[in-house]
PQR file with spaces between the fields and no chain letter, atoms N, CA, C, O and H, PARSE charges and radii, in Angstrom:
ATOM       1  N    UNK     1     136.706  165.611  184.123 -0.4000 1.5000
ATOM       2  CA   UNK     1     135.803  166.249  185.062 -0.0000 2.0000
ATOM       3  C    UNK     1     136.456  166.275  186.444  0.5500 1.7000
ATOM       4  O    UNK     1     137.250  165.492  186.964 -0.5500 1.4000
ATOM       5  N    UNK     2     135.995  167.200  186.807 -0.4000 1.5000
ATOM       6  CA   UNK     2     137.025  167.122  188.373 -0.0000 2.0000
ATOM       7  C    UNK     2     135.711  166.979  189.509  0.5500 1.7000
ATOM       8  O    UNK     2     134.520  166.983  189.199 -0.5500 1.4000
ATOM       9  H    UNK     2     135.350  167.836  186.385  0.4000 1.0000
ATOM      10  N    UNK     3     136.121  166.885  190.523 -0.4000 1.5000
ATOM      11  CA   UNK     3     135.238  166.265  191.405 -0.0000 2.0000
ATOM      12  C    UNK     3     134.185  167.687  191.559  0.5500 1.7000
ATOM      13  O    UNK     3     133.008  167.540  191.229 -0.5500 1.4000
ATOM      14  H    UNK     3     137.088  166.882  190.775  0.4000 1.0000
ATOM      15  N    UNK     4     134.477  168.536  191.876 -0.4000 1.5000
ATOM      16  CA   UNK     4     133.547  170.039  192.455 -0.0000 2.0000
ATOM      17  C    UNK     4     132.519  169.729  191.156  0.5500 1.7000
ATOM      18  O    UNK     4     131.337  170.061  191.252 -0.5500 1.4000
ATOM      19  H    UNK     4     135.433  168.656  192.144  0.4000 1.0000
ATOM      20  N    UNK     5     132.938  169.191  190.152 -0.4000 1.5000
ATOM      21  CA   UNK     5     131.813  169.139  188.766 -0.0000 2.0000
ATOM      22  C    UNK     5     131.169  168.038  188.860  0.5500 1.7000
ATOM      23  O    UNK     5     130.114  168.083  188.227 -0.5500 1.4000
ATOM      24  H    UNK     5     133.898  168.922  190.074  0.4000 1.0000
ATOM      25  N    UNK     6     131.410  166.798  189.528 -0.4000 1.5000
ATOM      26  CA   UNK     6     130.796  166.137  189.568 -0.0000 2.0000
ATOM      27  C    UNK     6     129.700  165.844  190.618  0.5500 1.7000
ATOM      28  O    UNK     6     128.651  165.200  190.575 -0.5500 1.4000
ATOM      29  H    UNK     6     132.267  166.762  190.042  0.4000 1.0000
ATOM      30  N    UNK     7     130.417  166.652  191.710 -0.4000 1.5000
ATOM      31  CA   UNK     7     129.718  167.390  192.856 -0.0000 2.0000
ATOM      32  C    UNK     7     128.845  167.660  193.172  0.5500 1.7000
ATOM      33  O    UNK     7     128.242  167.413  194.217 -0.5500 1.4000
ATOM      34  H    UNK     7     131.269  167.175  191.745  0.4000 1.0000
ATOM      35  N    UNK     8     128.478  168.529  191.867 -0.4000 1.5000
ATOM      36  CA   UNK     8     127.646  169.791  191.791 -0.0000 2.0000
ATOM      37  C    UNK     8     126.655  169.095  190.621  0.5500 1.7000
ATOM      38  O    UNK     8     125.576  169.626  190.359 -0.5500 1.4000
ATOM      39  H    UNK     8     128.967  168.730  191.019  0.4000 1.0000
ATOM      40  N    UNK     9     127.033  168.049  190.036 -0.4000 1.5000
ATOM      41  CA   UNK     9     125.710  167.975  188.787 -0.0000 2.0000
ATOM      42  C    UNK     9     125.165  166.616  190.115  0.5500 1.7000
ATOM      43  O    UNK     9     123.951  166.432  190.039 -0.5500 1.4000
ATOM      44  H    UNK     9     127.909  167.617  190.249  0.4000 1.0000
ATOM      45  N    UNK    10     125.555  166.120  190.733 -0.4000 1.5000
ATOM      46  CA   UNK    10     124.949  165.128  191.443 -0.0000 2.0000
ATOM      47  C    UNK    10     123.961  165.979  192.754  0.5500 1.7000
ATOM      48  O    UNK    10     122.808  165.712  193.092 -0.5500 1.4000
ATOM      49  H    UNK    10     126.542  166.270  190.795  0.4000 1.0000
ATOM      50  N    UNK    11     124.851  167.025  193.287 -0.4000 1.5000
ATOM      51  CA   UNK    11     123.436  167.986  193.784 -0.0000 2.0000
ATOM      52  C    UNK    11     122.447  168.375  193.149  0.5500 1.7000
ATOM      53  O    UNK    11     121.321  168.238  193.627 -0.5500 1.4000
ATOM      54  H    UNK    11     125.788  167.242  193.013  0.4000 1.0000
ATOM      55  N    UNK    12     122.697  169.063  191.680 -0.4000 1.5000
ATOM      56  CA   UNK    12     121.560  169.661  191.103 -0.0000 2.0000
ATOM      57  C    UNK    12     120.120  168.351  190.667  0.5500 1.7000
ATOM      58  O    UNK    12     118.930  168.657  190.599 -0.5500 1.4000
ATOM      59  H    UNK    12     123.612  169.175  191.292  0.4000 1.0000
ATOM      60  N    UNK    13     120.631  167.084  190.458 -0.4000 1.5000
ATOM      61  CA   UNK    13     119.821  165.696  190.375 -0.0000 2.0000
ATOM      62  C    UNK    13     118.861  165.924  191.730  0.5500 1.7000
ATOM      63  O    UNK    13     117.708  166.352  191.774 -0.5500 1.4000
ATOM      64  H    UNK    13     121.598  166.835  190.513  0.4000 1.0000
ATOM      65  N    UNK    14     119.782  165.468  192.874 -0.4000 1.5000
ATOM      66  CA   UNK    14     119.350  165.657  193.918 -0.0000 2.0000
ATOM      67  C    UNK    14     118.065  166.854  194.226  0.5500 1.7000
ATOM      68  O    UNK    14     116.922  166.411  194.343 -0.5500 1.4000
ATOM      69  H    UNK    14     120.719  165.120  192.838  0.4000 1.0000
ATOM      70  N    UNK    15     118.223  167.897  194.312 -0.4000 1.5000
ATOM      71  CA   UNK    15     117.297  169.335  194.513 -0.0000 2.0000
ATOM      72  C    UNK    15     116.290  168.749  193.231  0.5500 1.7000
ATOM      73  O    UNK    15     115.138  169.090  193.498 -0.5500 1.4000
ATOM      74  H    UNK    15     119.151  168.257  194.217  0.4000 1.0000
ATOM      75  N    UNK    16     116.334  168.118  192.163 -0.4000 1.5000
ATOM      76  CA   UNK    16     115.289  167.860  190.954 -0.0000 2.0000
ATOM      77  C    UNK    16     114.354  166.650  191.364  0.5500 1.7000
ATOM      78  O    UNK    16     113.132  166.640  191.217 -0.5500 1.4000
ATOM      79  H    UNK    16     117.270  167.841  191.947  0.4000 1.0000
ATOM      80  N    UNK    17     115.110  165.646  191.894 -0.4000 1.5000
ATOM      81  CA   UNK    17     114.702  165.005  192.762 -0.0000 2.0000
ATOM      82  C    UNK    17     113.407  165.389  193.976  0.5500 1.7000
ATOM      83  O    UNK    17     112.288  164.876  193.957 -0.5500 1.4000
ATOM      84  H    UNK    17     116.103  165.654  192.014  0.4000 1.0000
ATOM      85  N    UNK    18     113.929  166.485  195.068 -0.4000 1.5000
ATOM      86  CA   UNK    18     113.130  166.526  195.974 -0.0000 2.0000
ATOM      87  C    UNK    18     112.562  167.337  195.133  0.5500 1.7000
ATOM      88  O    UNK    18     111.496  166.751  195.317 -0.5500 1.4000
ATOM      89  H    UNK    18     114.838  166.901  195.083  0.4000 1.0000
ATOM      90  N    UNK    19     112.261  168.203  194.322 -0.4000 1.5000
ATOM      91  CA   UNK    19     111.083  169.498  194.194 -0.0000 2.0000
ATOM      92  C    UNK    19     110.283  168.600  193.613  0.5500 1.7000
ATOM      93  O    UNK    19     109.151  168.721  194.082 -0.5500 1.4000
ATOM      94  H    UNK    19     113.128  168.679  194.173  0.4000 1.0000
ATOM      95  N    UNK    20     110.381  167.276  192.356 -0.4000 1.5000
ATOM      96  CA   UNK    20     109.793  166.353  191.994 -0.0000 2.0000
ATOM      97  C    UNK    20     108.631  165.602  192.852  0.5500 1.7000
ATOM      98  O    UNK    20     107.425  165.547  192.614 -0.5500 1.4000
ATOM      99  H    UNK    20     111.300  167.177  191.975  0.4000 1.0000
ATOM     100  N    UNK    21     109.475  164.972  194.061 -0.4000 1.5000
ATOM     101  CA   UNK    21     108.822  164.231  195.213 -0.0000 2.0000
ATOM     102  C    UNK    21     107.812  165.204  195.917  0.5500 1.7000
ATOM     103  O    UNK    21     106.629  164.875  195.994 -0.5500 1.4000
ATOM     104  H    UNK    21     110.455  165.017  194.253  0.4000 1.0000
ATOM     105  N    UNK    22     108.364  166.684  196.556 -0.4000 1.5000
ATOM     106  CA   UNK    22     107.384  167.544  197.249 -0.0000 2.0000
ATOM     107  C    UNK    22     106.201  167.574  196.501  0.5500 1.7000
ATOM     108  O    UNK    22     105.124  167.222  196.981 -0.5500 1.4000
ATOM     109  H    UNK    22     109.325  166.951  196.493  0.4000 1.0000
ATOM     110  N    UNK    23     106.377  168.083  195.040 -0.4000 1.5000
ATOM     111  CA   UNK    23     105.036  168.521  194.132 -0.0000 2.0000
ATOM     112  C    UNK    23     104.552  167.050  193.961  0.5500 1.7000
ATOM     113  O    UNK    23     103.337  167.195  193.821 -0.5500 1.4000
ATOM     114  H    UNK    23     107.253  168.369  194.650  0.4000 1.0000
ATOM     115  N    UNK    24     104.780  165.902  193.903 -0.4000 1.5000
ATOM     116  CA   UNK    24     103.739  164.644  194.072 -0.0000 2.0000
ATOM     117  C    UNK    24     102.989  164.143  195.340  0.5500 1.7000
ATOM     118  O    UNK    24     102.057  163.344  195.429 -0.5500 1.4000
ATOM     119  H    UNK    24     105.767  165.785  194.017  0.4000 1.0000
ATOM     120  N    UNK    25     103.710  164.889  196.367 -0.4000 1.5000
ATOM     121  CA   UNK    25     103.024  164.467  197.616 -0.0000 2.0000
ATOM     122  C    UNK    25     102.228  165.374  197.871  0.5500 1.7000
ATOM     123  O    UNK    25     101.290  165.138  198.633 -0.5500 1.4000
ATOM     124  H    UNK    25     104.468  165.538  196.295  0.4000 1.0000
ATOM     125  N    UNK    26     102.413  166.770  197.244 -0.4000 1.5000
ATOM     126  CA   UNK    26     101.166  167.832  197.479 -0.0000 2.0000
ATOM     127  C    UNK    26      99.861  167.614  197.048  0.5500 1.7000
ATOM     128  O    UNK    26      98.818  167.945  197.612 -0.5500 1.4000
ATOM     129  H    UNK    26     103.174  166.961  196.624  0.4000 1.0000
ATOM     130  N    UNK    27     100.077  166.801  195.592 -0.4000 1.5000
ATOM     131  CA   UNK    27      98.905  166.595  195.084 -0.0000 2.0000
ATOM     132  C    UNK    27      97.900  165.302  195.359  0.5500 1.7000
ATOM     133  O    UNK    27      96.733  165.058  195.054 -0.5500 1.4000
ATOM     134  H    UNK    27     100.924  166.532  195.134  0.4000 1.0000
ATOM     135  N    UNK    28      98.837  164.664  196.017 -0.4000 1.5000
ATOM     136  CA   UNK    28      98.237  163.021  196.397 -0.0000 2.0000
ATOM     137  C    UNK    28      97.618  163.607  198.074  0.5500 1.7000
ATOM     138  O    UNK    28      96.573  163.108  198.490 -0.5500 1.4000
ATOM     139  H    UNK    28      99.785  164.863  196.264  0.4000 1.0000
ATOM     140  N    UNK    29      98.216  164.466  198.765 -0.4000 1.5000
ATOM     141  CA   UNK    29      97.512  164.886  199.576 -0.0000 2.0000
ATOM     142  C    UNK    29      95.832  165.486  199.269  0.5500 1.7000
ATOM     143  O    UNK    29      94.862  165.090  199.915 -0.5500 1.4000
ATOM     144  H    UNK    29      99.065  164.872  198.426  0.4000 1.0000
ATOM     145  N    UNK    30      95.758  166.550  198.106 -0.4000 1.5000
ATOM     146  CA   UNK    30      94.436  167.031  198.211 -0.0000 2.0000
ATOM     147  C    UNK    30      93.578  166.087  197.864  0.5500 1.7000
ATOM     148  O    UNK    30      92.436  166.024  198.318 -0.5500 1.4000
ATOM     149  H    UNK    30      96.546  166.872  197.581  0.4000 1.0000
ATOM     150  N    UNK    31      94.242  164.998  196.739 -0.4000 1.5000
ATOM     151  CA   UNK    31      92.928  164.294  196.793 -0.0000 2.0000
ATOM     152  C    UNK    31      92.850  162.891  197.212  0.5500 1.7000
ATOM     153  O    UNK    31      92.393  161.919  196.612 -0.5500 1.4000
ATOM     154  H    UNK    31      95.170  165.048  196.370  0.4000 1.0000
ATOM     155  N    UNK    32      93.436  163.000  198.460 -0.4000 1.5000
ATOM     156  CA   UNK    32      93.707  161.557  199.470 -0.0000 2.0000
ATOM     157  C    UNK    32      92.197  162.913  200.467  0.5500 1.7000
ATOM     158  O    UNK    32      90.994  162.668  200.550 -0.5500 1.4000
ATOM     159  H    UNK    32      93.807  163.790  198.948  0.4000 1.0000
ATOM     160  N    UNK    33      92.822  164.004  200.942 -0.4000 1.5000
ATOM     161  CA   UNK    33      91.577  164.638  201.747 -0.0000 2.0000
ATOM     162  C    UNK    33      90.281  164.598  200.932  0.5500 1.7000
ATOM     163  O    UNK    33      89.342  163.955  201.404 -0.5500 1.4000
ATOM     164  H    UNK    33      93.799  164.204  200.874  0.4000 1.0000
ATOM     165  N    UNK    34      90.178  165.037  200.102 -0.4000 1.5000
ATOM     166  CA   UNK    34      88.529  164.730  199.151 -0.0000 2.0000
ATOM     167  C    UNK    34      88.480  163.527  199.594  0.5500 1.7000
ATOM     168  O    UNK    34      87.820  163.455  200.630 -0.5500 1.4000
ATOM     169  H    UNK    34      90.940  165.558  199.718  0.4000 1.0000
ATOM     170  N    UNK    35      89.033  162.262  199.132 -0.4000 1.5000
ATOM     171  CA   UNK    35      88.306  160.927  199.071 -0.0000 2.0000
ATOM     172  C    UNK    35      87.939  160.520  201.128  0.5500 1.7000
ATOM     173  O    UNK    35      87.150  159.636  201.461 -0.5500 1.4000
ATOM     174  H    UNK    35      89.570  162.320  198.290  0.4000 1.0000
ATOM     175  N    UNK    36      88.608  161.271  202.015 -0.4000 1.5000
ATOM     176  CA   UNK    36      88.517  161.255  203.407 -0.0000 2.0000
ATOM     177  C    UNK    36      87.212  161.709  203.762  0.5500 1.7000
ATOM     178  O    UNK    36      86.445  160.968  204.377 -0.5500 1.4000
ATOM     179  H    UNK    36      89.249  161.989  201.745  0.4000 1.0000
ATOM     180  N    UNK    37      86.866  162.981  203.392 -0.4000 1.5000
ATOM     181  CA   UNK    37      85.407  163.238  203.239 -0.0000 2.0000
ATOM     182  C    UNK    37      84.172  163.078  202.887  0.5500 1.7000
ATOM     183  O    UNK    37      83.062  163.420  203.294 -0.5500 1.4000
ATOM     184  H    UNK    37      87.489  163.583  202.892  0.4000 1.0000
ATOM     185  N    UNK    38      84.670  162.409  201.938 -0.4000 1.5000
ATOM     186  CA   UNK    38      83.341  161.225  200.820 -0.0000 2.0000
ATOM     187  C    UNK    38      83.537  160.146  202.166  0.5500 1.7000
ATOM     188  O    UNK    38      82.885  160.480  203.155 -0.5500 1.4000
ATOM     189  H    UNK    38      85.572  162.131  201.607  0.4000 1.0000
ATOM     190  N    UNK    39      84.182  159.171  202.272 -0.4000 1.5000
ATOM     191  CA   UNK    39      84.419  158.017  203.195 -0.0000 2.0000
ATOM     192  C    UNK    39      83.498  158.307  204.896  0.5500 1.7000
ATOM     193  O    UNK    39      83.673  158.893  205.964 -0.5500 1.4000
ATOM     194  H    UNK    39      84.712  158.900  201.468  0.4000 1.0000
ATOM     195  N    UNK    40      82.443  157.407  204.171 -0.4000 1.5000
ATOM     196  CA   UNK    40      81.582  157.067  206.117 -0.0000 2.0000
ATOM     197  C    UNK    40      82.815  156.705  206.965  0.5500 1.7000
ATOM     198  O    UNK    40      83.930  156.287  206.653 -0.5500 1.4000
ATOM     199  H    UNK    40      82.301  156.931  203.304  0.4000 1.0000
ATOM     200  N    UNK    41      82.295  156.977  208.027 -0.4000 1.5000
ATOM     201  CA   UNK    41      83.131  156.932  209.121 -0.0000 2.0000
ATOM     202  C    UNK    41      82.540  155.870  210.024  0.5500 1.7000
ATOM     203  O    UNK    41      81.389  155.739  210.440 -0.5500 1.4000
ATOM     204  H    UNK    41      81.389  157.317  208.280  0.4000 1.0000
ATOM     205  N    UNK    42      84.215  154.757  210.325 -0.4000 1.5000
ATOM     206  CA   UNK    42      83.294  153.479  211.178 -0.0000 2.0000
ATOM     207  C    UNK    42      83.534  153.368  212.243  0.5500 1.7000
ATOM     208  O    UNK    42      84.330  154.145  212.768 -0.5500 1.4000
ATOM     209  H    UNK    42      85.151  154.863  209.987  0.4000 1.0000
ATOM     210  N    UNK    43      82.820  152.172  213.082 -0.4000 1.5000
ATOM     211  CA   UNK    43      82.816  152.735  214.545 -0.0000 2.0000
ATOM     212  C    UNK    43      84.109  151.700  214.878  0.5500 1.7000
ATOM     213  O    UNK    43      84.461  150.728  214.210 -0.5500 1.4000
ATOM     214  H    UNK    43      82.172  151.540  212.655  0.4000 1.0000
ATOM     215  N    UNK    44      84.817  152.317  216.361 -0.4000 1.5000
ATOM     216  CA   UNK    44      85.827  151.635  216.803 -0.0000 2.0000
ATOM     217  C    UNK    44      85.404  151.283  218.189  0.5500 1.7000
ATOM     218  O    UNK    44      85.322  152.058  219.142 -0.5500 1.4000
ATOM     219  H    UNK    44      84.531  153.107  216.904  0.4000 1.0000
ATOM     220  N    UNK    45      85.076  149.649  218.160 -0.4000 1.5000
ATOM     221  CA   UNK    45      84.887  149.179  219.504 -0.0000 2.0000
ATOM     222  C    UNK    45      86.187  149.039  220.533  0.5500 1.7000
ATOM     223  O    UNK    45      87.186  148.351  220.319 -0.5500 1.4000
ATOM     224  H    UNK    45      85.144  149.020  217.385  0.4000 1.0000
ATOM     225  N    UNK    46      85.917  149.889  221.738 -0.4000 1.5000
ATOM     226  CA   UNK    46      86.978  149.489  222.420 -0.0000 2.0000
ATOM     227  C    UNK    46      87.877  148.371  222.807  0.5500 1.7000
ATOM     228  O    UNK    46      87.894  147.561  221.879 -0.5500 1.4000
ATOM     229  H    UNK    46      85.106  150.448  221.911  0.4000 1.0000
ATOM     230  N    UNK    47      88.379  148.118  223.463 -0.4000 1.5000
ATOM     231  CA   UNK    47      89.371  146.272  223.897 -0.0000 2.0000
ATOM     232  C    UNK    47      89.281  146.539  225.507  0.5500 1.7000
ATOM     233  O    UNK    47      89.485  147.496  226.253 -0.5500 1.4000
ATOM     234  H    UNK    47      88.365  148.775  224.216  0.4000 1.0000
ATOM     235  N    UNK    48      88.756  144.827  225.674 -0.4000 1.5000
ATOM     236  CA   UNK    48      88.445  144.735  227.145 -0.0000 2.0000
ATOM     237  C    UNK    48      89.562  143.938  227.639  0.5500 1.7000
ATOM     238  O    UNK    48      89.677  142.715  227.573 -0.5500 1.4000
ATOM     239  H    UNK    48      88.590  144.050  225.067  0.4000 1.0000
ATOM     240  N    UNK    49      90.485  144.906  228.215 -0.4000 1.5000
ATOM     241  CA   UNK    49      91.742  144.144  228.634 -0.0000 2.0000
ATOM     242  C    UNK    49      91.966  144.266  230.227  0.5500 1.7000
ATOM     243  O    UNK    49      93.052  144.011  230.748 -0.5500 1.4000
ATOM     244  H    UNK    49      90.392  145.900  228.269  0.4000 1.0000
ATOM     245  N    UNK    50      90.904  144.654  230.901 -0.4000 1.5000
ATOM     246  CA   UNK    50      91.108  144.237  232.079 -0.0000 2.0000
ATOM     247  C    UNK    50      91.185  143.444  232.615  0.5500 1.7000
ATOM     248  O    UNK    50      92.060  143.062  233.392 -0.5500 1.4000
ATOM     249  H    UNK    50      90.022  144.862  230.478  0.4000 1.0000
ATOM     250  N    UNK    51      89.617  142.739  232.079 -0.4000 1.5000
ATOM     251  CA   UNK    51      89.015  141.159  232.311 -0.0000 2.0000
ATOM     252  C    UNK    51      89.671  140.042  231.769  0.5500 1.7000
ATOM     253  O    UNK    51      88.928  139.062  231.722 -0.5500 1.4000
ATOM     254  H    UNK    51      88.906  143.049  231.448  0.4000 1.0000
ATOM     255  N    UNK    52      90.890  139.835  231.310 -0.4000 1.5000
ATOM     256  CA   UNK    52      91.312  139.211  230.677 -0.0000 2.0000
ATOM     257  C    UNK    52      92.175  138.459  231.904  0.5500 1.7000
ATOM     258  O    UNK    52      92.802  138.925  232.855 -0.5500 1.4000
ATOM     259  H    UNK    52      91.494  140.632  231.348  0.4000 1.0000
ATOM     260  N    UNK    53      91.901  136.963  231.417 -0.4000 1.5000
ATOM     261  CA   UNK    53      92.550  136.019  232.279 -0.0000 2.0000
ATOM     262  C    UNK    53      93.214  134.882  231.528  0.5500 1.7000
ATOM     263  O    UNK    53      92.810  134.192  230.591 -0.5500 1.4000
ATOM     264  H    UNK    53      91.392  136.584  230.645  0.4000 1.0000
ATOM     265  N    UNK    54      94.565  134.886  232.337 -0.4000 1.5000
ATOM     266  CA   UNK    54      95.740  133.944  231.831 -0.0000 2.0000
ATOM     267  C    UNK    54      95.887  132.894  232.296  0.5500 1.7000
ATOM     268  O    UNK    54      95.438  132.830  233.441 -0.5500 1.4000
ATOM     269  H    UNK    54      94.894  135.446  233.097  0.4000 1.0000
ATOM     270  N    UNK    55      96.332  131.988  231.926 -0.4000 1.5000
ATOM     271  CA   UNK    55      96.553  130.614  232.147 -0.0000 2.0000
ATOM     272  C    UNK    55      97.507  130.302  232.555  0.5500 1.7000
ATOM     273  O    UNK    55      98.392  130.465  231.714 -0.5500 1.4000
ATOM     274  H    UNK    55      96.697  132.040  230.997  0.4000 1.0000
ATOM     275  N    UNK    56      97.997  129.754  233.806 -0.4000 1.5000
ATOM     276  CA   UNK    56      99.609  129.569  234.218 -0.0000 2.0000
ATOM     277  C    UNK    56     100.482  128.554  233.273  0.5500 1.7000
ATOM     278  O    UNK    56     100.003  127.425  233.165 -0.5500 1.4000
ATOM     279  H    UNK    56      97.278  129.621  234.489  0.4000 1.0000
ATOM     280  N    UNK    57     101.257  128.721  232.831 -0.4000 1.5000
ATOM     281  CA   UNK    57     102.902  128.357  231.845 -0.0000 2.0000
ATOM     282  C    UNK    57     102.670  127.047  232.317  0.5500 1.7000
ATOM     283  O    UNK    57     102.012  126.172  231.754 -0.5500 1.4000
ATOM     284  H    UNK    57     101.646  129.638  232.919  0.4000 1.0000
ATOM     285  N    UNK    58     103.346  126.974  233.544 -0.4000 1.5000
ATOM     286  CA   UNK    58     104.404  125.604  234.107 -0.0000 2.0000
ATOM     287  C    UNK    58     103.187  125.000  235.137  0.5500 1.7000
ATOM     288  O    UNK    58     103.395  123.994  235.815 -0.5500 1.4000
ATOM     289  H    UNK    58     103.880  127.685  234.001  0.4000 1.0000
């Protein structure tokens, strides 16, 4: 085998590879969004970091 052949079957893996990965993340997307829409939505209390007081080190 010469290298351009070995080249070339390790690209074609590769491209089988990503079209593999794209078409699994397409589908874990639609129904990652369905289950987003079912899911209540919770509340996010802010952080009171103004008032916050430190203690001197030394």
């Amino acid at each position: 085998m010469t290298f351009l052949t070995i080249f070339l079957v390790l690209v074609g893996i590769n491209v089988a590879l990503v079209a593999v990965s794209l078409i699994s993340v397409s589908q874990k997307s639609k129904t990652s969004a369905q289950k987003l829409s079912k899911k209540p939505t919770s509340v996010i209390y802010p952080l009171d970091l103004l008032t916050t007081s430190y203690k001197k080190a030394v």
